[in-house]
Short mmCIF file of the C-alpha atoms (twelve columns), coordinates in Angstrom:
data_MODEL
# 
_entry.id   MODEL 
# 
loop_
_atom_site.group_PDB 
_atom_site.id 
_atom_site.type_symbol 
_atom_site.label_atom_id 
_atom_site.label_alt_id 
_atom_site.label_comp_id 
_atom_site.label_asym_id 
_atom_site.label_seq_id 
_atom_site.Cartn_x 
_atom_site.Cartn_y 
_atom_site.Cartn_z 
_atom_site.pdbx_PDB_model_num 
ATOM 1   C CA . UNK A 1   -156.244 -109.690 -66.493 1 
ATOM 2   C CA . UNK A 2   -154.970 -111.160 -69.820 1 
ATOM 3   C CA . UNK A 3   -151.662 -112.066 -70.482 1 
ATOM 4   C CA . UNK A 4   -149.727 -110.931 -73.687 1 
ATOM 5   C CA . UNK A 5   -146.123 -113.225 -74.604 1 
ATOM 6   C CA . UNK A 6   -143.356 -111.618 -75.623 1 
ATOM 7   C CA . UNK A 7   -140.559 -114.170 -76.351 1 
ATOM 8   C CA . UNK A 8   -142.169 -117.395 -77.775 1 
ATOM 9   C CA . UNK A 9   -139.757 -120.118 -77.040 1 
ATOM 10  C CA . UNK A 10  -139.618 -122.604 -74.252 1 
ATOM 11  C CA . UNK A 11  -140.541 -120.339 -71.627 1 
ATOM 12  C CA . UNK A 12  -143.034 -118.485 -73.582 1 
ATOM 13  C CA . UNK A 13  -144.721 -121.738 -74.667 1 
ATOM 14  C CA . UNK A 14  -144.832 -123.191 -71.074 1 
ATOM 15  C CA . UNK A 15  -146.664 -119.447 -69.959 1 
ATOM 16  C CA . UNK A 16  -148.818 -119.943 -72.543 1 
ATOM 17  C CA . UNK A 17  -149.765 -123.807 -71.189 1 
ATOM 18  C CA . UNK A 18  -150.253 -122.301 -67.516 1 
ATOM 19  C CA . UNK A 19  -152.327 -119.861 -67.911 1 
ATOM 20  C CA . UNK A 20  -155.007 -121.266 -70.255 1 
ATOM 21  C CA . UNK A 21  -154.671 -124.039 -67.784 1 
ATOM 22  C CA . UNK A 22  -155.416 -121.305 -64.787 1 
ATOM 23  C CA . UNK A 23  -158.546 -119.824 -66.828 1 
ATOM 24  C CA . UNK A 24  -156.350 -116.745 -68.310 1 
ATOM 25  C CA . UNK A 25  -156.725 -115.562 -71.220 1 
ATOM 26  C CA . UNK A 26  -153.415 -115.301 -73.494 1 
ATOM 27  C CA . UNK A 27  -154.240 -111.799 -75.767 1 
ATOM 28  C CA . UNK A 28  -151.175 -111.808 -78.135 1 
ATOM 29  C CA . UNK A 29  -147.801 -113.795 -78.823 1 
ATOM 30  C CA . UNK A 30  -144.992 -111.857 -80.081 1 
ATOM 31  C CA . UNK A 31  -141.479 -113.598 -81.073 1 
ATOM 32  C CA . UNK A 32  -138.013 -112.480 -81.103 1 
ATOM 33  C CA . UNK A 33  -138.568 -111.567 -84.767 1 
ATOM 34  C CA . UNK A 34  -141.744 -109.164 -84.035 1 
ATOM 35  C CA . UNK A 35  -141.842 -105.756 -84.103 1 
ATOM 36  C CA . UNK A 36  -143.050 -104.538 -80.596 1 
ATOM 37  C CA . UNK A 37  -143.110 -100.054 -82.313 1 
ATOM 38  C CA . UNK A 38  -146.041 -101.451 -83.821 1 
ATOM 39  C CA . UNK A 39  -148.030 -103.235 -81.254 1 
ATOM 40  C CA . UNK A 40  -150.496 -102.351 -79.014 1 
ATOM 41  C CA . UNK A 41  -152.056 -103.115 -75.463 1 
ATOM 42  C CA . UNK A 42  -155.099 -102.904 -73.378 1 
ATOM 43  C CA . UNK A 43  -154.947 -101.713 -69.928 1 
ATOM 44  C CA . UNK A 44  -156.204 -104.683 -68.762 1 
ATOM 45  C CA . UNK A 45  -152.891 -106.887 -70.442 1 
ATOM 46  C CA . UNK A 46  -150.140 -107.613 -68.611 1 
ATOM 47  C CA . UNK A 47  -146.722 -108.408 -70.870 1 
ATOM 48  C CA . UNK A 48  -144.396 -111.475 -69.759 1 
ATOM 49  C CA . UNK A 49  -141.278 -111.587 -71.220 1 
ATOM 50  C CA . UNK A 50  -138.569 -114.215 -71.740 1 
ATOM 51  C CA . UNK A 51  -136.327 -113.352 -74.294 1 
ATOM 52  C CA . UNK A 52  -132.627 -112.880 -75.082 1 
ATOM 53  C CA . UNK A 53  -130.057 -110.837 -73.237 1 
ATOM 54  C CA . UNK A 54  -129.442 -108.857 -76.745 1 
ATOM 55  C CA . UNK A 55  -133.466 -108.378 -77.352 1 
ATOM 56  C CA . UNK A 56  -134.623 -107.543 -73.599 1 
ATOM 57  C CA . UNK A 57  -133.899 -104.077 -73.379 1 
ATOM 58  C CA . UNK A 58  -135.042 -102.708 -76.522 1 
ATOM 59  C CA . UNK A 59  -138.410 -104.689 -75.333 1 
ATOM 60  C CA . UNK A 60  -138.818 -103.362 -72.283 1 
ATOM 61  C CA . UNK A 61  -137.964 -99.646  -74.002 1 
ATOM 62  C CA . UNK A 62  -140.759 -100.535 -76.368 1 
ATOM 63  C CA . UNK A 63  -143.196 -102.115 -74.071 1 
ATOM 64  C CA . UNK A 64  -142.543 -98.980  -71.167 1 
ATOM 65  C CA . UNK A 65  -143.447 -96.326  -73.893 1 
ATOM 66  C CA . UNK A 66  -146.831 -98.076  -74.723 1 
ATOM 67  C CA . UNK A 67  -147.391 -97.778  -70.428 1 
ATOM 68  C CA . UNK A 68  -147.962 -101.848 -70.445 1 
ATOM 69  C CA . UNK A 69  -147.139 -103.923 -66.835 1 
ATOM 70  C CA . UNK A 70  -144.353 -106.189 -67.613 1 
ATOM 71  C CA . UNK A 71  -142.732 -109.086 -66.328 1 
ATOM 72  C CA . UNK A 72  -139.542 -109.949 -67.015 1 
ATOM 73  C CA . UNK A 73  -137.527 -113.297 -66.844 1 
ATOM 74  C CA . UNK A 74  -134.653 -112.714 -69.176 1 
ATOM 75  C CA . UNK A 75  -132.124 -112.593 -67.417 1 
ATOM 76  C CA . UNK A 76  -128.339 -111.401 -68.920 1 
ATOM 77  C CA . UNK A 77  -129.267 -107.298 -69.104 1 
ATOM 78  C CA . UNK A 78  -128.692 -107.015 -65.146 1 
ATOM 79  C CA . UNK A 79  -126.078 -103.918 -66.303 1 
ATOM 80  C CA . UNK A 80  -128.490 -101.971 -67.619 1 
ATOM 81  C CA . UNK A 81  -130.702 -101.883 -64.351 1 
ATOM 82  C CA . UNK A 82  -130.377 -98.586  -63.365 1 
ATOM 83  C CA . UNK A 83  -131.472 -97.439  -66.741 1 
ATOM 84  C CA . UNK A 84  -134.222 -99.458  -67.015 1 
ATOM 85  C CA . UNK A 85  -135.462 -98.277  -63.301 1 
ATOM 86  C CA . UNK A 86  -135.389 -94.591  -64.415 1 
ATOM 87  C CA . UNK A 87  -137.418 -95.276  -67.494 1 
ATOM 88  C CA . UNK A 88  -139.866 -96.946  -65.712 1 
ATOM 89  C CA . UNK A 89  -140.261 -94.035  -63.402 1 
ATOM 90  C CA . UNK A 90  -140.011 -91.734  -66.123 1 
ATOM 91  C CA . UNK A 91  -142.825 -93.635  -68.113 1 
ATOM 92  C CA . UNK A 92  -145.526 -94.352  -64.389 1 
ATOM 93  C CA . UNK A 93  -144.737 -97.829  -66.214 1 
ATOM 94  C CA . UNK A 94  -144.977 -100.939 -64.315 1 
ATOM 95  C CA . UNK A 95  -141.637 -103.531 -64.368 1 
ATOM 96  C CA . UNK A 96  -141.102 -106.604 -62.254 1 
ATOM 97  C CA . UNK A 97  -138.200 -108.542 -62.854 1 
ATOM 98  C CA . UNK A 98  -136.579 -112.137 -61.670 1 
ATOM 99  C CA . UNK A 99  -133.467 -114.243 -62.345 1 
ATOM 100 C CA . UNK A 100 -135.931 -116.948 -61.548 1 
ATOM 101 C CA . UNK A 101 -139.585 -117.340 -61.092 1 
ATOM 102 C CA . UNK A 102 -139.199 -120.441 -59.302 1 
ATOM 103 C CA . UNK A 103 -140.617 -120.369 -55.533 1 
ATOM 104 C CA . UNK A 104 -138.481 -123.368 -54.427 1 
ATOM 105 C CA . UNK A 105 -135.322 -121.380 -55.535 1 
ATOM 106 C CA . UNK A 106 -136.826 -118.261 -53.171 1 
ATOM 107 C CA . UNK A 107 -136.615 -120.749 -50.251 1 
ATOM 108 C CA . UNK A 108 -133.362 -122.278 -51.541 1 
ATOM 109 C CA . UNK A 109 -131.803 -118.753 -51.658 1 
ATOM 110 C CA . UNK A 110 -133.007 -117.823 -48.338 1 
ATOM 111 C CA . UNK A 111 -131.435 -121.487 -46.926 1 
ATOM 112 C CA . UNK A 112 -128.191 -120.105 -48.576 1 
ATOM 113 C CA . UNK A 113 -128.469 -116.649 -46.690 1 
ATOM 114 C CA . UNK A 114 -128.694 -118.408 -42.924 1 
ATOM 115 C CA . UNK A 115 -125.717 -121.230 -43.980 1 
ATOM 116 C CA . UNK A 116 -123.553 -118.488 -45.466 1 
ATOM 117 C CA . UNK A 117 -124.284 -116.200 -42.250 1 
ATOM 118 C CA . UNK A 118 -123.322 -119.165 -39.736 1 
ATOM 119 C CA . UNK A 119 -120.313 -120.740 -41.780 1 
ATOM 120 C CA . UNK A 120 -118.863 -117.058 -41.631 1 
ATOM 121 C CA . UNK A 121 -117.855 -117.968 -38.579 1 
ATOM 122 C CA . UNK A 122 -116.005 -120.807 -39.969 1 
ATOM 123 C CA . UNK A 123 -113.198 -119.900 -42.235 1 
ATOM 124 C CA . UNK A 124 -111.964 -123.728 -42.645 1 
ATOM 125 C CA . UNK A 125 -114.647 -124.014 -44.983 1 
ATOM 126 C CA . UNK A 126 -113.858 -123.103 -48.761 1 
ATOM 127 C CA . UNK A 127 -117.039 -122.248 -51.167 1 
ATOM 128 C CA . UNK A 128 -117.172 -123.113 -54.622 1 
ATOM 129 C CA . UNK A 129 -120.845 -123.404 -57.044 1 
ATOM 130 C CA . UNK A 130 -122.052 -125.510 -59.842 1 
ATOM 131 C CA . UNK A 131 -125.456 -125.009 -62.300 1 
ATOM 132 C CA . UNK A 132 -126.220 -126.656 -65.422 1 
ATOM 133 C CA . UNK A 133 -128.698 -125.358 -67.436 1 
ATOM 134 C CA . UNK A 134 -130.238 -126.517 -71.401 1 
ATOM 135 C CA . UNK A 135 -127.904 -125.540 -73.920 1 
ATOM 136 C CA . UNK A 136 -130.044 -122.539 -75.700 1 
ATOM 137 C CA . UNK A 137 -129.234 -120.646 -72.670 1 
ATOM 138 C CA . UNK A 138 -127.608 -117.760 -73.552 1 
ATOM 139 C CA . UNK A 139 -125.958 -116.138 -70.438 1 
ATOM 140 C CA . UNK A 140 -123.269 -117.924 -68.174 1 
ATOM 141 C CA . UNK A 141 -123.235 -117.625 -65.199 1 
ATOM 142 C CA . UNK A 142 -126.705 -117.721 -65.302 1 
ATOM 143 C CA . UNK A 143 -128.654 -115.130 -63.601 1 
ATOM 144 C CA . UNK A 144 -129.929 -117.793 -60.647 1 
ATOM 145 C CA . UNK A 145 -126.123 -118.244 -60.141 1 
ATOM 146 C CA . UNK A 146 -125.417 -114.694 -59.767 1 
ATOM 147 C CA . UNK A 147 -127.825 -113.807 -57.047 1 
ATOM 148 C CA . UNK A 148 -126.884 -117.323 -55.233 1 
ATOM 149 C CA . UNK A 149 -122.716 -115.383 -55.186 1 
ATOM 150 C CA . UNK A 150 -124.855 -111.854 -54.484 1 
ATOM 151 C CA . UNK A 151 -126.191 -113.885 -51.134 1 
ATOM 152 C CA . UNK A 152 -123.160 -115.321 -50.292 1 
ATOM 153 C CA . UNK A 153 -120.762 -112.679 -50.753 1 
ATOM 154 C CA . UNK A 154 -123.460 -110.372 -48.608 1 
ATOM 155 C CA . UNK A 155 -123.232 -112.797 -45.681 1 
ATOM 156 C CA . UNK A 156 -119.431 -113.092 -45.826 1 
ATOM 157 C CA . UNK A 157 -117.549 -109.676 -47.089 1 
ATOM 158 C CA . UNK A 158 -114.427 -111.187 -46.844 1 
ATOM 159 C CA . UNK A 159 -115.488 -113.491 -49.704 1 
ATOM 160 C CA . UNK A 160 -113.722 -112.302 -53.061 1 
ATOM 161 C CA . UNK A 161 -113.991 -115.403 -55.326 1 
ATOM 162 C CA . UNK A 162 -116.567 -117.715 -55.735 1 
ATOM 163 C CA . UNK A 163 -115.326 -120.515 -58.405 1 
ATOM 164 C CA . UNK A 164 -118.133 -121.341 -60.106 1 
ATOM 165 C CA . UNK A 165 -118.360 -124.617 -62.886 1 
ATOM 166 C CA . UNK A 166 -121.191 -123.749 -65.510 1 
ATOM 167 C CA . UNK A 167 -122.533 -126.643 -67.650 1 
ATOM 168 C CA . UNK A 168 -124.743 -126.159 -70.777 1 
ATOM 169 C CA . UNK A 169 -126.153 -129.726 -71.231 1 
ATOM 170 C CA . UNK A 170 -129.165 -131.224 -73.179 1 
ATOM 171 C CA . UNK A 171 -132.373 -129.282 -72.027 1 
ATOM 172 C CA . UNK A 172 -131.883 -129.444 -68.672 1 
ATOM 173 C CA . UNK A 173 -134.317 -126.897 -66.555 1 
ATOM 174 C CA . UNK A 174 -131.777 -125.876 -64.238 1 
ATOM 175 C CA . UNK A 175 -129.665 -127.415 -61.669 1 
ATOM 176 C CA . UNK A 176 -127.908 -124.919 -58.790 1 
ATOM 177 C CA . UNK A 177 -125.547 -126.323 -56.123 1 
ATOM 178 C CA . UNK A 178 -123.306 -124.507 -53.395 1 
ATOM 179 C CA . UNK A 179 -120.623 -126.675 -52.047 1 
ATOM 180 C CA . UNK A 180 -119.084 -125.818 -48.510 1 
ATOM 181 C CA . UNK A 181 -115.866 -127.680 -48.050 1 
ATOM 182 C CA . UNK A 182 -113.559 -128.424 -45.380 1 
ATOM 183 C CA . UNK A 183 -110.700 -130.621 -44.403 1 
ATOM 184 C CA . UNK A 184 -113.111 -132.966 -41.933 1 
ATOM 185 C CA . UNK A 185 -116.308 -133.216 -44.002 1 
ATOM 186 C CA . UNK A 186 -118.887 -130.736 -46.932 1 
ATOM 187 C CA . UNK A 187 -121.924 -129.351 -46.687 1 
ATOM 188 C CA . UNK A 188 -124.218 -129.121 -50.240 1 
ATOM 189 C CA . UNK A 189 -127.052 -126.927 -50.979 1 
ATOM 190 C CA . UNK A 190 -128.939 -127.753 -54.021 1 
ATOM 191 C CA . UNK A 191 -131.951 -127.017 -55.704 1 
ATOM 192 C CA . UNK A 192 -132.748 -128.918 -59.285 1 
ATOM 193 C CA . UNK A 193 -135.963 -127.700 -61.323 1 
ATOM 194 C CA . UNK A 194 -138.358 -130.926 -62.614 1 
ATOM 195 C CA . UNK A 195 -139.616 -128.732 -65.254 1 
ATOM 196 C CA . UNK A 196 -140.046 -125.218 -66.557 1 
ATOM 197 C CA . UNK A 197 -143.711 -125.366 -64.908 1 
ATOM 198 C CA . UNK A 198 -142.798 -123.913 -61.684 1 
ATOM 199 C CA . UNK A 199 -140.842 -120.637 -63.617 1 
ATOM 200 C CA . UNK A 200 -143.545 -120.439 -65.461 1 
ATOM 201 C CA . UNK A 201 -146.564 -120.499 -62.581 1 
ATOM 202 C CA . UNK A 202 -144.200 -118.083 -60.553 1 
ATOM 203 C CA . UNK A 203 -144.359 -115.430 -63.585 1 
ATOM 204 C CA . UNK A 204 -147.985 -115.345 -63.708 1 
ATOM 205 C CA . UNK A 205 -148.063 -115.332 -59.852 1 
ATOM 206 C CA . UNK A 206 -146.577 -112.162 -60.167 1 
ATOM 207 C CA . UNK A 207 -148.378 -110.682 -63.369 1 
ATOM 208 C CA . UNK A 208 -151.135 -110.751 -61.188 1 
ATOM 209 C CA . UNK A 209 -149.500 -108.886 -58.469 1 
ATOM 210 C CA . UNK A 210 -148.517 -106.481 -60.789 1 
ATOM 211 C CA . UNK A 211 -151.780 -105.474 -62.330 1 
ATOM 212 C CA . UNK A 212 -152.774 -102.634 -59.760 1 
ATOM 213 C CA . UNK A 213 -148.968 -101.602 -58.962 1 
ATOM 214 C CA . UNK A 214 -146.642 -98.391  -60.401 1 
ATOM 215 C CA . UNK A 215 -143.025 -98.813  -59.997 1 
ATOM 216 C CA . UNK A 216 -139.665 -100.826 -60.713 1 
ATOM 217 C CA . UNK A 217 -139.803 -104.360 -58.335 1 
ATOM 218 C CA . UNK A 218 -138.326 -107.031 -58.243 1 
ATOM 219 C CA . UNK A 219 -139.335 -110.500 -57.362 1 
ATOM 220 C CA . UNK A 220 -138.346 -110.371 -53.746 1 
ATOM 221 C CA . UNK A 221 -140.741 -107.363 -53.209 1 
ATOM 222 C CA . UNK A 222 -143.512 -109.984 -54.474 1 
ATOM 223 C CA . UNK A 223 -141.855 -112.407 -52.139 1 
ATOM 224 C CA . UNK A 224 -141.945 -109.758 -49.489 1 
ATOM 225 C CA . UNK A 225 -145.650 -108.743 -49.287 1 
ATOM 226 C CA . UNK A 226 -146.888 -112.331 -50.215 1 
ATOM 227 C CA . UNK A 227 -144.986 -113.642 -47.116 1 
ATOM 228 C CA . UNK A 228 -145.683 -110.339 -44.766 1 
# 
């Protein structure tokens, strides 16, 4: 497997770093200013891509109609899902995408599903969310936010609003906390990233997984298998 980089900022640097650093070869770096129509892949390349909200799309358009695996970690384009799903079918392409990479946040998320389950029980206890992430980032809530509401509001239907406190500060990597209050005492979930190493490790993790596999997945179906 070789590894091509579509999006070369912080995240595409940082995949770059890993995988030489796992013995993987990086084949080609494209940046938001690139034009993917005129590129081209080996079957043996797998794509990873973290770019924009406004760019992803159009990428994975371009990257599904040269029938190159890809990865994605943008996060932002959620809407356009269903779309995306078809033209991967339509394609045989291969498409894996995550809000995050990180496997700490996996286990964080699945903490969140058993405390929202049991607190359900509880309706003393008020919910509210805070993440900070660098200040580049584009979307807000950000997509690790999003699925941490998706889990919540799962395990609790009667749930309608979620406050949520977003903070774009400095470069922080990412910082995710769910608060559980009550009148007698709180609960806090939290998980804080130490670097962009982990996201980074988790996409090629995957790009591997991907390499033999047809189909529209997401990270949890990765998850899934890995843990099965």
């Amino acid at each position: 497997m070789k590894i091509a980089i579509v999006g070369y900022g912080k995240m595409g640097h940082e995949v770059e770093t890993c995988a030489k650093e796992a013995g993987i070869a990086v084949s080609q770096v494209f940046d938001l200013s690139d034009d993917l129509k005129q590129a081209s892949f080996s079957k043996d390349e797998v794509v990873i891509e973290f770019t924009t909200p406004e760019s992803c799309v159009k990428n994975l358009e371009n990257l599904l109609s040269k029938r190159v695996a890809v990865v994605c970690g943008t996060t932002g384009w959620y809407d356009q899902i269903p779309y995306i799903r078809d033209l991967t079918h339509k394609h045989s392409g291969s498409v894996l995408y995550a809000s995050n990479f990180s496997i700490g946040v996996h286990l964080f998320w699945q903490t969140l599903h058993y405390l929202s389950t049991k607190i359900e029980k509880y309706p003393s206890y008020d919910i509210h969310m805070k993440e900070v992430h660098h200040i580049q980032k584009k979307d807000k809530p950000s997509g690790t936010a999003r699925t941490s509401m998706e889990i919540i509001r799962n395990a609790n239907p009667h749930i309608k609003n979620i406050p949520i406190e977003c903070y774009r500060e400095g470069d922080a990597f990412g910082d995710h906390h769910v608060f559980f209050e009550s009148s007698v005492d709180s609960l806090e979930l939290t998980h804080k990233a130490k670097s962009r190493q982990g996201f980074a490790m988790g996409a090629i993790e995957c790009a591997k997984w991907l390499t033999h596999k047809k189909g529209f997945f997401s990270i949890d179906d990765y998850i899934k298998e890995k843990l099965s």
